[in-house]
VOBA-1610 file (N, C-alpha, C; in pm, whole numbers, padded with zeros to 5 digits, always signed):
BEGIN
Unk-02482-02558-03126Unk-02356-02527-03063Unk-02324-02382-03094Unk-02251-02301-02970Unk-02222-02186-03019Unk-02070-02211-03014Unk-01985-02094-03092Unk-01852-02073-03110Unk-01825-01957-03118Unk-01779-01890-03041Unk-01702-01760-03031Unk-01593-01724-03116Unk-01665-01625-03227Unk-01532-01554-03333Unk-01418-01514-03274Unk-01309-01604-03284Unk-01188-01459-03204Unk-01140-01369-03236Unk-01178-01376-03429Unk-01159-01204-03500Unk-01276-01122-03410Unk-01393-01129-03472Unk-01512-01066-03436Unk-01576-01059-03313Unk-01549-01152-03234Unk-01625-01173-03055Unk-01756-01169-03066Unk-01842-01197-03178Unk-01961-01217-03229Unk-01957-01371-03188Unk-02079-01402-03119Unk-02159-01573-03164Unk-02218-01617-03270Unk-02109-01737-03330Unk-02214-01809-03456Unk-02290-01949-03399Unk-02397-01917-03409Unk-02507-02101-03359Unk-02502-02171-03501Unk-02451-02318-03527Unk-02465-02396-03556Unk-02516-02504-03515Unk-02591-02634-03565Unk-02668-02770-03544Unk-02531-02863-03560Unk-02530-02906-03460Unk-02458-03024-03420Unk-02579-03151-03392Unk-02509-03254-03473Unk-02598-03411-03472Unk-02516-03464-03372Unk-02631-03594-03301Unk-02573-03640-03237Unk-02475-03726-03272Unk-02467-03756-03422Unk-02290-03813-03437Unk-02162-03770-03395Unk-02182-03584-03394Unk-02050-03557-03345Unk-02034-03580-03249Unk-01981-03636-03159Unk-01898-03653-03021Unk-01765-03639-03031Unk-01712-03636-02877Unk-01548-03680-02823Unk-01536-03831-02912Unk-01414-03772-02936Unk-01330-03920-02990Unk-01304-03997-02908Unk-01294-03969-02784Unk-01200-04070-02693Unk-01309-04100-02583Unk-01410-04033-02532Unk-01490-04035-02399Unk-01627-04050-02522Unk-01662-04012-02640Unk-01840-04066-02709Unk-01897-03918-02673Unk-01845-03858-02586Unk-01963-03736-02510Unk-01998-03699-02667Unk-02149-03648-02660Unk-02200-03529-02746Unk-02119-03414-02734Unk-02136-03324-02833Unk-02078-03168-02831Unk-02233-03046-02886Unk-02358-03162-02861Unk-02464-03114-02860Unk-02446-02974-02702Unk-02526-02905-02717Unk-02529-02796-02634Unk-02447-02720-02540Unk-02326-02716-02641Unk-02231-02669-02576Unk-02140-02538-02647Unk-02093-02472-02572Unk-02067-02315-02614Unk-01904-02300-02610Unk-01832-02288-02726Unk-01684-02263-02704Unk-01680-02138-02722Unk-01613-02052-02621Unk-01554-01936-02583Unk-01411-01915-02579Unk-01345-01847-02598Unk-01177-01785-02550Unk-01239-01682-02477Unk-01154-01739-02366Unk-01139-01655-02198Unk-01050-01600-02236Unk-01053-01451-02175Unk-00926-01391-02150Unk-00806-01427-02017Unk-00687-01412-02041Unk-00609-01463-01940Unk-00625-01466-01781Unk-00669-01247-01798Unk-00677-01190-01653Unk-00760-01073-01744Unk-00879-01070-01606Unk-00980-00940-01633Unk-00906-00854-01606Unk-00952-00775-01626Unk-00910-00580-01549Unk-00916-00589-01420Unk-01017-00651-01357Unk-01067-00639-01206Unk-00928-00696-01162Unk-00930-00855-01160Unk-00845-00909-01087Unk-00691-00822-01115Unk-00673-00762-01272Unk-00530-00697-01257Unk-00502-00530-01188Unk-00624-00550-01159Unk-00656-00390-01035Unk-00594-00430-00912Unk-00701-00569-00903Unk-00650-00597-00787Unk-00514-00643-00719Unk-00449-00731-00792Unk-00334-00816-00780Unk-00224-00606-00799Unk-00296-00564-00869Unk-00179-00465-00858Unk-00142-00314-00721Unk-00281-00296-00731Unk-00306-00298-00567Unk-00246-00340-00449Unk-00253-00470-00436Unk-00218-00554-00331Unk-00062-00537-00308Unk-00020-00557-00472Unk+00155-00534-00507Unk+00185-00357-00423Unk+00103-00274-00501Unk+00171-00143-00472Unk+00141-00125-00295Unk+00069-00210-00232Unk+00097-00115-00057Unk+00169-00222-00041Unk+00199-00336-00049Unk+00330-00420-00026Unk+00480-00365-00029Unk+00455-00312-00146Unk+00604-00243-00171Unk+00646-00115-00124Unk+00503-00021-00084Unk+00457+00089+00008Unk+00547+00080+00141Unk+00511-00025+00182Unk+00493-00096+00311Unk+00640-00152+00314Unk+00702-00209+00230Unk+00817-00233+00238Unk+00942-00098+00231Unk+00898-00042+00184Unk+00983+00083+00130Unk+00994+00169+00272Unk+00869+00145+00362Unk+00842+00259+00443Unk+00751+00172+00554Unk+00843+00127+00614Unk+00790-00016+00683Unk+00817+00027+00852Unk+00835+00124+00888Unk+00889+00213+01006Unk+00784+00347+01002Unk+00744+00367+00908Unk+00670+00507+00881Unk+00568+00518+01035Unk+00505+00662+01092Unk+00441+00666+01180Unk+00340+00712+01092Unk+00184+00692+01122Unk+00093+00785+01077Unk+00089+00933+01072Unk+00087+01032+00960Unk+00092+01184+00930Unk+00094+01220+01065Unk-00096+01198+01087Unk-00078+01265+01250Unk-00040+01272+01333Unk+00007+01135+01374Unk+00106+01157+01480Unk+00247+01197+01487Unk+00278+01213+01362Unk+00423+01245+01348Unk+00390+01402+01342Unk+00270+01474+01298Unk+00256+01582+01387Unk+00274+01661+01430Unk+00207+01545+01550Unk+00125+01621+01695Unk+00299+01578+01757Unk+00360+01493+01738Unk+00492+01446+01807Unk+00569+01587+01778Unk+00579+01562+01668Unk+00671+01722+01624Unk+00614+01887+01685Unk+00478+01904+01661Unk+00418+02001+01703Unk+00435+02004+01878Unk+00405+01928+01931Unk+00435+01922+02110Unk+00578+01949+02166Unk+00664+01912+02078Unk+00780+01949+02023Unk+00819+02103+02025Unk+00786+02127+01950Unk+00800+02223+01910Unk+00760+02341+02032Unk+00646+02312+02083Unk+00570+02401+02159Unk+00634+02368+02311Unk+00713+02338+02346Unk+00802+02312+02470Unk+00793+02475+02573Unk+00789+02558+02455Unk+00815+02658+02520Unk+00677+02769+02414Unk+00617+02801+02482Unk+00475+02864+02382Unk+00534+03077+02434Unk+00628+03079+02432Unk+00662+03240+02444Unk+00747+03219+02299Unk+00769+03165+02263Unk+00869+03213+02154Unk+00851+03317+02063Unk+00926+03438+02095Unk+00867+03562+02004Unk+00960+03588+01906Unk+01063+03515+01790Unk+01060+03490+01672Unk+01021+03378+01620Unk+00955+03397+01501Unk+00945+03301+01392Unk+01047+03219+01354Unk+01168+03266+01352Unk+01278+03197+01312Unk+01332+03072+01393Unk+01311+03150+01511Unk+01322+03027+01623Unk+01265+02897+01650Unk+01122+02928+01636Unk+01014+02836+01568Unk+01075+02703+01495Unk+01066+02807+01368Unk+01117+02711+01226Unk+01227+02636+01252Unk+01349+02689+01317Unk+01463+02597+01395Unk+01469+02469+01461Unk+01337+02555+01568Unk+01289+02422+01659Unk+01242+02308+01619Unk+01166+02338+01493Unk+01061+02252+01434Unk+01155+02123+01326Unk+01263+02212+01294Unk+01384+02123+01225Unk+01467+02019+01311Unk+01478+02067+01443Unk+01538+01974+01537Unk+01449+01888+01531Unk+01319+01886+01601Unk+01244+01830+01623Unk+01205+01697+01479Unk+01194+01767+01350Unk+01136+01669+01321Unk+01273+01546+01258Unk+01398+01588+01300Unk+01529+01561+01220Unk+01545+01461+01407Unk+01492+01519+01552Unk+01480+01391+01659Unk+01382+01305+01617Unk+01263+01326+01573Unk+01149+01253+01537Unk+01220+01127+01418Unk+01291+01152+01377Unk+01313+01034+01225Unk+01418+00989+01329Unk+01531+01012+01379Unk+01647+00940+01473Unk+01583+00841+01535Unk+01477+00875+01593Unk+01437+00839+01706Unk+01310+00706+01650Unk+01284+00744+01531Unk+01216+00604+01434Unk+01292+00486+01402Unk+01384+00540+01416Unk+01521+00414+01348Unk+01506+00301+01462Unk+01490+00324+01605Unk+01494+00246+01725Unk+01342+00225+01780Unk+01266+00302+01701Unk+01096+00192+01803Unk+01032+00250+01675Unk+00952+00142+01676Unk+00873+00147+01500Unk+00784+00147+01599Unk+00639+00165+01512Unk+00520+00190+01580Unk+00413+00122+01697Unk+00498-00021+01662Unk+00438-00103+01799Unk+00516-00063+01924Unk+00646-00020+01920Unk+00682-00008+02039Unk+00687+00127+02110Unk+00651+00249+02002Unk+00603+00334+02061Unk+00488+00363+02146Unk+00375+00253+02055Unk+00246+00233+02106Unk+00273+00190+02289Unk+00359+00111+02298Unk+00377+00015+02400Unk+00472+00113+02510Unk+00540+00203+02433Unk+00636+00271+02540Unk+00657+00376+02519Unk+00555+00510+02551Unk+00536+00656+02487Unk+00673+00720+02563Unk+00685+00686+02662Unk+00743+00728+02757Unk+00880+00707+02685Unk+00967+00631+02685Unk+01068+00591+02667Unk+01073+00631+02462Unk+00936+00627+02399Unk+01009+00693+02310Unk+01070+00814+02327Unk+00943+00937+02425Unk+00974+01068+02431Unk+01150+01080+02482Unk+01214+00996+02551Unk+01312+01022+02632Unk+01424+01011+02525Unk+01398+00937+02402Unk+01510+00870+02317Unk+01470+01021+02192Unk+01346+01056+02196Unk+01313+01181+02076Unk+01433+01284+02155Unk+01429+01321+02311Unk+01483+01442+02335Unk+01643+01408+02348Unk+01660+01249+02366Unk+01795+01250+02397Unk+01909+01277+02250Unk+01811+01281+02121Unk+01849+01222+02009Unk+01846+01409+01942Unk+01780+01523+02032Unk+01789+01606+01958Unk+01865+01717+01938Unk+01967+01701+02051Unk+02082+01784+02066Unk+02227+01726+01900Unk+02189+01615+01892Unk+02284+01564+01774Unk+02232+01625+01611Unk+02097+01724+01626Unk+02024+01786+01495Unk+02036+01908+01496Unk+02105+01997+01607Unk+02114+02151+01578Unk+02272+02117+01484Unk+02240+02222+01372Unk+02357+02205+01307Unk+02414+02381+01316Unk+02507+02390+01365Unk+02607+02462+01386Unk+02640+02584+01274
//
C-alpha cells in the first residue's frame, strides 16, 4: 500500500496482509494508494477565472462596438469633408463625432447596427449637433 505524506508529499510503501480489510464491505486495502487531492489545480483556477473576467468584461461593456469599427465610424466621420485646412477643426470634428458615436450606442448595440447601417448612420448624425459644446 502506498500513503501520501501530507507534511512531506513523499510516498511511503508499506505490506498490507490480507487481514486488513473494510470493516463494513471485507474489501482488501491490498493495492491501493491513499493520496490528498488538492481542492482546485491552477489550470482549472485559470480557467474558471478567465471565464469570470470576460463575463464581467462583457457585462460592464455589454454595448461596446469592436476598436475598428468604432474607428472607421468615427474616422468617415470625421472625413465628411477631406479640405479641412486646420488641424483644430479636425480635432473638433473628431470630438463630435466620437461623443455622436457613444449617443448613438445607447439605442442599437451591435446586432442592430449589423442589421441597420443605414438607420444607425441617420441616428449618429441626428445625435451630433447635441455634442458641439459652445
Amino acid at each position: 500500500m502506498e500513503i501520501t505524506c501530507p507534511k512531506c508529499s513523499k510516498d511511503t510503501t508499506f505490506n498490507v496482509t490480507d487481514k486488513v480489510s473494510c470493516s463494513h464491505c471485507q474489501a482488501s486495502f491490498q493495492k491501493i494508494k491513499f493520496a490528498k487531492k488538492a481542492a482546485i489545480t491552477a489550470w482549472a483556477a485559470l480557467a474558471v477565472g478567465g471565464y469570470a473576467g470576460h463575463k464581467i468584461d462583457d457585462f460592464l461593456e455589454s454595448n461596446r462596438y469592436p476598436a475598428t469599427l468604432e474607428f472607421a465610424l468615427i474616422e468617415s466621420c470625421t472625413k465628411g469633408a477631406r479640405n479641412i485646412s486646420y488641424q483644430r477643426l479636425a480635432d473638433i470634428k473628431f470630438e463630435v463625432c466620437a461623443c455622436a458615436l457613444e449617443k448613438a450606442q445607447k439605442t442599437f448595440d451591435l446586432k442592430r447596427y449589423k442589421a441597420e447601417p443605414s438607420a444607425f448612420a441617420s441616428r449618429m448624425w441626428a445625435e451630433a449637433p447635441s455634442c458641439i459644446s459652445n
